[in-house]
DONU-268950 format. One record per residue: residue number from 0; residue in one letter; chain; x, y, z of N, C-alpha, C in turn. Coordinates in steps of 0.1 Angstrom, whole numbers, plus 2048, in hexadecimal, padded with zeros to 3 digits. Layout:
 seq type mol n.xx n.yy n.zz ca.xx ca.yy ca.zz c.xx c.yy c.zz
 NUM    a   A    X    Y    Z     X     Y     Z    X    Y    Z
...
//
This chain:
 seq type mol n.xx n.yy n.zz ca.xx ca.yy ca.zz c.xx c.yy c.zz
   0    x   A  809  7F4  800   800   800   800  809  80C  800
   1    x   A  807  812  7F6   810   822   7F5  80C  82E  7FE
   2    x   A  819  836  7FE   80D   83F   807  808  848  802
   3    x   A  7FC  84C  80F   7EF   855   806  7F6  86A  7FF
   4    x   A  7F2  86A  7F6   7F2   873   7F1  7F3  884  7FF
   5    x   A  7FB  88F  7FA   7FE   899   808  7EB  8A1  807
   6    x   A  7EA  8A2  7FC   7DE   8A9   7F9  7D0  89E  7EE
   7    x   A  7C9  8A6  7F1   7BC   89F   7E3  7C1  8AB  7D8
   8    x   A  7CE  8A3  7D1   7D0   8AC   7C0  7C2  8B0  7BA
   9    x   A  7B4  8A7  7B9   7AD   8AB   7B1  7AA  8BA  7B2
  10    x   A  7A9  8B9  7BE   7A6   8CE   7C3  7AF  8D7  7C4
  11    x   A  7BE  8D3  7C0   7C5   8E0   7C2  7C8  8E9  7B3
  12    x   A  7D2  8F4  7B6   7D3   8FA   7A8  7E3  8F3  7A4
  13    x   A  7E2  8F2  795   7F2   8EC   78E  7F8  8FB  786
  14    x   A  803  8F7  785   806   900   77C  813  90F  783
  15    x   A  812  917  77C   81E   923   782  810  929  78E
  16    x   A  81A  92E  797   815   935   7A6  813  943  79E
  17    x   A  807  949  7A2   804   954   7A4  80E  95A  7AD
  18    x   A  809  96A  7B0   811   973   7B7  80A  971  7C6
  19    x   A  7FE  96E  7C3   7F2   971   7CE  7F2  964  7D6
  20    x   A  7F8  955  7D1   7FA   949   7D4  80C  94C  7E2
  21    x   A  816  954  7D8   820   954   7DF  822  960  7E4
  22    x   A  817  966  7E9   81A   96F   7F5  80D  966  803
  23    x   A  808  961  7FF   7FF   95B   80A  805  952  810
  24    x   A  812  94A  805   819   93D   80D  825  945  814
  25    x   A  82B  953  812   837   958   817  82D  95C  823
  26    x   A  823  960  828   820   965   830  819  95B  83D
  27    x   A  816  957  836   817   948   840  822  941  845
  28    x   A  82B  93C  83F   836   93D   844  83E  93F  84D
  29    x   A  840  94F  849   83F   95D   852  83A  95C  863
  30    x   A  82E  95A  860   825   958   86D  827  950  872
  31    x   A  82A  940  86D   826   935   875  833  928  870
  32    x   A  83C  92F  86C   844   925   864  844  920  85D
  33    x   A  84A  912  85A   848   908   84B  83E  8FD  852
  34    x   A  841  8FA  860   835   8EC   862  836  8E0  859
  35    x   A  82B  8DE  859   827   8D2   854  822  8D3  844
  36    x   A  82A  8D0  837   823   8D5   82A  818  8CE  829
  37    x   A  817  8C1  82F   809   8BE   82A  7FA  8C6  830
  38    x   A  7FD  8CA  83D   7F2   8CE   83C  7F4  8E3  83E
  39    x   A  7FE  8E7  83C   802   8F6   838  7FA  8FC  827
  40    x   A  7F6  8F0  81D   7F1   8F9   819  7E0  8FF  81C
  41    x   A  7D7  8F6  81E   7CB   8F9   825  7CF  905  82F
  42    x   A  7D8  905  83B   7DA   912   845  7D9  91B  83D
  43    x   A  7E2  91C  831   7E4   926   82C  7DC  92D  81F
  44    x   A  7D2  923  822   7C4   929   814  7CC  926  809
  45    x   A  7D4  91E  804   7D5   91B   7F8  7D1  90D  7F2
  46    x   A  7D1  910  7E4   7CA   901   7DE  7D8  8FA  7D7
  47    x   A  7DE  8F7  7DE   7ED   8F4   7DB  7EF  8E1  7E1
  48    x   A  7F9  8DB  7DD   7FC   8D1   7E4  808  8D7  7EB
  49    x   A  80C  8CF  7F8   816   8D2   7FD  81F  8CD  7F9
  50    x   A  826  8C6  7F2   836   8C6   7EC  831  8D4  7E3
  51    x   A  829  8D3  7DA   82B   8E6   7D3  82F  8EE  7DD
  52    x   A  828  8F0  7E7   827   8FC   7EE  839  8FD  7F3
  53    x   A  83D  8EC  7FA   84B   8ED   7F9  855  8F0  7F3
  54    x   A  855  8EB  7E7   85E   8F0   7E1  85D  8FF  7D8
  55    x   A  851  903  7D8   84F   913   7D1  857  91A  7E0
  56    x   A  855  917  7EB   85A   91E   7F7  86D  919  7F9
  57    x   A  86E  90F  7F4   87E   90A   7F5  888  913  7EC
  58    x   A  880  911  7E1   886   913   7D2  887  925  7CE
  59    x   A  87C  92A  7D4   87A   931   7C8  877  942  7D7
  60    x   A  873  93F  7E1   86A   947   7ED  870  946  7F6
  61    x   A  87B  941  7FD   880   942   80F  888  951  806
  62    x   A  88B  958  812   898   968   810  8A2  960  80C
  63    x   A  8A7  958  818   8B6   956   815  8BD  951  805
  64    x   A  8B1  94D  7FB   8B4   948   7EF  8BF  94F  7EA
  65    x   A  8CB  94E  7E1   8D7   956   7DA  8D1  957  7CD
  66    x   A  8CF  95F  7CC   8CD   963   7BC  8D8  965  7B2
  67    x   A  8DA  963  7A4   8E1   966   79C  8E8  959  799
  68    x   A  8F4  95D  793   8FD   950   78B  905  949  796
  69    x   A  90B  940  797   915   93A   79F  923  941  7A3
  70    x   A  928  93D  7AA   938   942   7A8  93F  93D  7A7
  71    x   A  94C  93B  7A4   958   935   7A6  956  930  7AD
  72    x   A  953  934  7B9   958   929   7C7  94F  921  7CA
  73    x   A  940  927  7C5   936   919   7C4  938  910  7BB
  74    x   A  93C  912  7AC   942   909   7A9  94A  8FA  7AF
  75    x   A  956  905  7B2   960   8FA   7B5  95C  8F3  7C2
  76    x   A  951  8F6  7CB   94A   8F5   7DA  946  8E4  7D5
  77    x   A  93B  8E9  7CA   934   8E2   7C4  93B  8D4  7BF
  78    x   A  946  8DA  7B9   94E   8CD   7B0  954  8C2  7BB
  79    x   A  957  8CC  7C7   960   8C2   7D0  952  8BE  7D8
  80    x   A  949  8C0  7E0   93D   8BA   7E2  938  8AE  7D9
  81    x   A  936  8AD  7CE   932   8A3   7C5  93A  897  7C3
  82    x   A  948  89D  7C8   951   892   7C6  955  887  7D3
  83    x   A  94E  88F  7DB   94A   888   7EA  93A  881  7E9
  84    x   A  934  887  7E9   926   886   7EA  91C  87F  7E0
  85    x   A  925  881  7CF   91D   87B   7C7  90C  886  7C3
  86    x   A  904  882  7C0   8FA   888   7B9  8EE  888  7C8
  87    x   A  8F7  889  7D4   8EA   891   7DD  8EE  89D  7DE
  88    x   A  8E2  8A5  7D5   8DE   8AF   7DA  8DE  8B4  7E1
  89    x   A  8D1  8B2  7EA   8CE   8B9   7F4  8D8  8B9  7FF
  90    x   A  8E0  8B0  7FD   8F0   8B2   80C  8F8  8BC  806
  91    x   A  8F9  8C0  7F9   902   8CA   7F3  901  8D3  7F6
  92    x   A  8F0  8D8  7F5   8EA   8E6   7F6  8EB  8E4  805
  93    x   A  8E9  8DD  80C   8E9   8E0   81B  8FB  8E7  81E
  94    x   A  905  8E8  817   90C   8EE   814  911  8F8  80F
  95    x   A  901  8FD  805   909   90D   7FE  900  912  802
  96    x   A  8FE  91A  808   8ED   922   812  8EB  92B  806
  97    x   A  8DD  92B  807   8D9   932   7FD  8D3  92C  7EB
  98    x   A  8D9  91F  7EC   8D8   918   7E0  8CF  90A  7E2
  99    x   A  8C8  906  7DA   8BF   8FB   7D8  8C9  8ED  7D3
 100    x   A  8C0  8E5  7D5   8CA   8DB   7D7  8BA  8D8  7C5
 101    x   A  8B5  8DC  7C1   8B1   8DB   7B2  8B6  8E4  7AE
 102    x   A  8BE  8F1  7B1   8C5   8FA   7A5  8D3  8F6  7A5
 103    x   A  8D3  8F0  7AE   8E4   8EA   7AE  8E4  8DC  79F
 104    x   A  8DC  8D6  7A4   8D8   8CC   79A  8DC  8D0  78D
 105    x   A  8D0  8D9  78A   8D0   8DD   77A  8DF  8E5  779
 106    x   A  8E7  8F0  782   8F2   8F5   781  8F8  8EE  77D
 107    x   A  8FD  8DD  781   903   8D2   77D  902  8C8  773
 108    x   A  8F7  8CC  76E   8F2   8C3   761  8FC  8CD  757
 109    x   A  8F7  8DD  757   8F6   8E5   74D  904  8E8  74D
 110    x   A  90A  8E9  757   917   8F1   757  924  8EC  75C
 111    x   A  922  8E7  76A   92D   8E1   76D  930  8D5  767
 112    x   A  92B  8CE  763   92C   8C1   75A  938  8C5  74F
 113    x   A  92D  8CA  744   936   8D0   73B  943  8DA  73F
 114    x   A  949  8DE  749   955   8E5   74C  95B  8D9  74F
 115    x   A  959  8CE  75C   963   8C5   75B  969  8BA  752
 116    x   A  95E  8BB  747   964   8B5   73A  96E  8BD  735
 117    x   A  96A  8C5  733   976   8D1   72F  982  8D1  734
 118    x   A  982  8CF  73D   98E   8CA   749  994  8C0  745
 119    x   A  98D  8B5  73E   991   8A8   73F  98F  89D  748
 120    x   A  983  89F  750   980   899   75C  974  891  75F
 121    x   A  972  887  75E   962   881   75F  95E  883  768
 122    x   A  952  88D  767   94B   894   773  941  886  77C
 123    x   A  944  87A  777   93E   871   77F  949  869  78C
 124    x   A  953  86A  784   960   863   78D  968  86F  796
 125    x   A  969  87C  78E   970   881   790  97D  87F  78D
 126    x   A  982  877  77F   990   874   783  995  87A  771
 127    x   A  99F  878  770   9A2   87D   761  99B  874  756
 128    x   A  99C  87C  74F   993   871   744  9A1  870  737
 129    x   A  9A3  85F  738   9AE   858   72E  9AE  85E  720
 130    x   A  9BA  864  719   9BC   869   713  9B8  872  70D
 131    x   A  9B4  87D  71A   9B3   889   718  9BB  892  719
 132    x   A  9C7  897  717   9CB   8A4   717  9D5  89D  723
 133    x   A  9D9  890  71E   9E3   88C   731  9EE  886  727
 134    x   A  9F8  889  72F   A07   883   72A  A09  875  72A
 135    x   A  A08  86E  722   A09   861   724  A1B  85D  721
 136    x   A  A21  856  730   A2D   850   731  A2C  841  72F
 137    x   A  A36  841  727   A37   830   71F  A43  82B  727
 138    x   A  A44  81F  736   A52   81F   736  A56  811  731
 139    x   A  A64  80F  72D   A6A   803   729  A73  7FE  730
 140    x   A  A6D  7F1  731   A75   7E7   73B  A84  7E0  736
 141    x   A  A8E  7E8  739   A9E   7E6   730  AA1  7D5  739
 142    x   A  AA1  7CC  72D   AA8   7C1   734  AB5  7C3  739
 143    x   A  AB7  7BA  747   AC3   7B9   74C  ACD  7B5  740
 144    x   A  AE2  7BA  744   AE7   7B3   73B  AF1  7AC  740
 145    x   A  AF8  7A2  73A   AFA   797   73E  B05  799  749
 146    x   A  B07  78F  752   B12   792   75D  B1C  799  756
 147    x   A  B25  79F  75B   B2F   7A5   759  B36  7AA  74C
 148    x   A  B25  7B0  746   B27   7BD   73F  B1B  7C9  73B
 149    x   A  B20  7D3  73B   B1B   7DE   73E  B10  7D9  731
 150    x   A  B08  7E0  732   AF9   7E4   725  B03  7E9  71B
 151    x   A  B0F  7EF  71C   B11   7F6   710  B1C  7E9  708
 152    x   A  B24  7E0  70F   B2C   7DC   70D  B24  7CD  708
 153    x   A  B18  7CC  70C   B15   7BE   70C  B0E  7BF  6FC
 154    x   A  B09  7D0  6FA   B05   7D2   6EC  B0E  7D0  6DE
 155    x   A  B20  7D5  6E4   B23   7D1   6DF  B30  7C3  6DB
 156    x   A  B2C  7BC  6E9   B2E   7AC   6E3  B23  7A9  6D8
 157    x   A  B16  7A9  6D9   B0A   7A5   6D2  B11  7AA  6C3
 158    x   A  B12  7BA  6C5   B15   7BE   6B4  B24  7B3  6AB
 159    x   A  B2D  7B1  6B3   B3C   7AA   6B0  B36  79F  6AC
 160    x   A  B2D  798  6B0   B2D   785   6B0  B22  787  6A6
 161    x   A  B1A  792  6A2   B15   792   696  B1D  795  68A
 162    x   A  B23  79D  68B   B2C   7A3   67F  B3A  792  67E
 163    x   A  B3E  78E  689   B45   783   688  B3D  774  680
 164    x   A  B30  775  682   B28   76E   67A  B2A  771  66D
 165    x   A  B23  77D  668   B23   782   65D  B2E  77D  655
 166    x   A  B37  783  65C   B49   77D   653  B49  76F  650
 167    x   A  B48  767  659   B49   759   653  B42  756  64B
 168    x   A  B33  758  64B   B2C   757   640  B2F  75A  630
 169    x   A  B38  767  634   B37   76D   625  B46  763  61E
 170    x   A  B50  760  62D   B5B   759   622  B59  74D  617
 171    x   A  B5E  745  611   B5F   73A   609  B62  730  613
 172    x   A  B60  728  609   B61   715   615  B69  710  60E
 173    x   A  B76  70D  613   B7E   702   60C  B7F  6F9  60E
 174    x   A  B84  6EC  606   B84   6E1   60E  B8B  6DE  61A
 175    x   A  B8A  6D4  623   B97   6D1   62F  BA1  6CB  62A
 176    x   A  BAD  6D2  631   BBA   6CC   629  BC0  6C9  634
 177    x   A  BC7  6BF  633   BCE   6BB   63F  BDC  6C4  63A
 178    x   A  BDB  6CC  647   BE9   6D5   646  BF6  6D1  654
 179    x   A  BF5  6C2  654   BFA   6BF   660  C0C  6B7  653
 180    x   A  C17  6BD  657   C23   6B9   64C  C2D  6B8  656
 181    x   A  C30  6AA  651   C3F   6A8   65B  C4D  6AB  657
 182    x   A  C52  6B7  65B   C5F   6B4   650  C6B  6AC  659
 183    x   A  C70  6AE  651   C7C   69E   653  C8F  69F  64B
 184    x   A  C97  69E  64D   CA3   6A2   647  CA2  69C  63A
 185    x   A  CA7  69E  630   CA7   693   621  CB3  689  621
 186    x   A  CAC  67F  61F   CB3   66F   61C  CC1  671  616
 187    x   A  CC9  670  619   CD5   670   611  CDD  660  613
 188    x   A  CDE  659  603   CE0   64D   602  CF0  64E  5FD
 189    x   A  CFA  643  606   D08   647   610  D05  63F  5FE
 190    x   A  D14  646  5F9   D18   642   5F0  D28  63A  5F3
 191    x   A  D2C  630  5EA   D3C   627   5EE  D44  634  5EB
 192    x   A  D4D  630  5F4   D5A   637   5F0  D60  630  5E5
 193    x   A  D6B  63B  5DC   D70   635   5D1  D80  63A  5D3
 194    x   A  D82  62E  5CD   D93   62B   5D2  D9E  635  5CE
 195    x   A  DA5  635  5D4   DB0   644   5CE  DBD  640  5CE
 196    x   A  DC4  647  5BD   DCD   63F   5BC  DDB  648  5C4
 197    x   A  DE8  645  5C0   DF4   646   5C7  DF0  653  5C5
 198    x   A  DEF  65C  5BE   DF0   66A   5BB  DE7  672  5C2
 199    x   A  DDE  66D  5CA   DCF   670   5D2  DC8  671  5C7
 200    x   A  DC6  66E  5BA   DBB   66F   5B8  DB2  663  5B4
 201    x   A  DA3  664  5B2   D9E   65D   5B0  D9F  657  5A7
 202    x   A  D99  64B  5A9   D9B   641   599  D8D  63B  596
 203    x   A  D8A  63B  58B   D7C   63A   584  D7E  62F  586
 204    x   A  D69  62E  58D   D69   61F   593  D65  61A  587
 205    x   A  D64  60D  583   D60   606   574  D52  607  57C
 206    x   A  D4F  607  56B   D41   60B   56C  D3B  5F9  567
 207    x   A  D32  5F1  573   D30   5E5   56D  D1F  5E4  568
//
C-alpha cells in the first residue's frame, strides 16, 4: 500500500504561481513558520499541494536565496563537494547557503559538466580522462648484460662475432690438405774408394 497523497490534487491550482498565491504563502510563513506542508496549504487559504507550496517557498521565496550567476568559488565549492558526495544535492546545497540543491543540479548538468571536460576530467570519477591532453611516458625495460661486461662492451662483443661470421662466410672453401711434412737429411749412397796410384793419383776403375 503506497502512501496517501499530501493533498486531494483534484482541487488544487497547477501551473505558474500568481503574485497573490506567493505573497499569502510568504506571509504565512512569516507568521507561523514552515510547519507542516501538508497541512500549511489549507492554513494558508491556498489551493496548492504541499510539495508545491515547498518547493515554490525553497526555490524560488525564502530572503536568504543568492541571486545571480555562480562564482568561482562556488564553482570549484561545487566541483570538490561532488567529488565527495556524488549527485546529493541536497548535502551540497546544505553547503553553499543561499543555493538550492535543484539549481545546483541544473548548474551541473549545464555548466560544470561541460568545464570539467574541458579540463580533461570525467566529471563522474573525477579523475583525468586517457588520452587527453596528458603526457604519456613509455618506459623500457633494458636487459641485463652478461657477467662481466659493461652494456657497452657486451654490444660490442655481439657486433665482432657478427662481422667474424660474416668473414668466414664470405671466404672460399678449399679442400683439406694435410700440411703435416717431415723433413729429414738426404740419403747419401757411400760410394767405393778408388785406388791411387804411386804418383797420388787416381786410376780409372775398369769399368765392368
Amino acid at each position: 500500500m503506497g502512501r496517501s497523497p499530501c493533498c486531494e490534487k483534484a482541487h488544487t491550482n497547477k501551473g505558474a504561481w500568481t503574485k497573490e498565491e506567493d505573497d499569502r504563502l510568504i506571509a504565512h510563513i512569516r507568521a507561523h513558520g514552515e510547519g507542516c506542508w501538508r497541512s500549511l496549504p489549507k492554513a494558508a487559504g491556498l489551493l496548492r499541494c504541499g510539495k508545491s507550496c515547498r518547493l515554490r517557498w525553497i526555490n524560488y521565496l525564502r530572503p536568504d536565496l543568492k541571486r545571480g550567476n555562480f562564482t568561482e568559488e562556488e564553482d570549484e565549492l561545487i566541483i570538490k563537494l561532488h567529488s565527495l558526495l556524488g549527485n546529493k544535492w541536497s548535502l551540497i546545497a546544505a553547503r553553499l547557503p543561499g543555493r538550492t540543491d535543484n539549481e545546483i543540479k541544473n548548474y551541473w548538468n549545464t555548466h560544470i559538466r561541460r568545464k570539467l571536460l574541458s579540463r580533461g576530467v570525467d566529471p563522474v570519477t573525477h579523475r583525468p580522462i586517457s588520452g587527453h591532453g596528458s603526457d604519456t611516458v613509455t618506459h623500457f625495460e633494458r636487459k641485463p648484460a652478461a657477467i662481466g661486461f659493461g652494456p657497452d662492451q657486451e654490444l660490442d662483443k655481439i657486433s665482432s662475432s657478427e662481422e667474424s661470421s660474416a668473414w668466414q662466410q664470405r671466404q672460399p672453401k678449399w679442400p683439406d690438405l694435410n700440411l703435416e711434412l717431415c723433413i729429414s737429411p738426404p740419403s747419401q749412397q757411400q760410394q767405393p774408394l778408388e785406388p791411387v796410384d804411386g804418383g797420388g793419383r787416381a786410376t780409372a776403375k775398369p769399368v765392368l
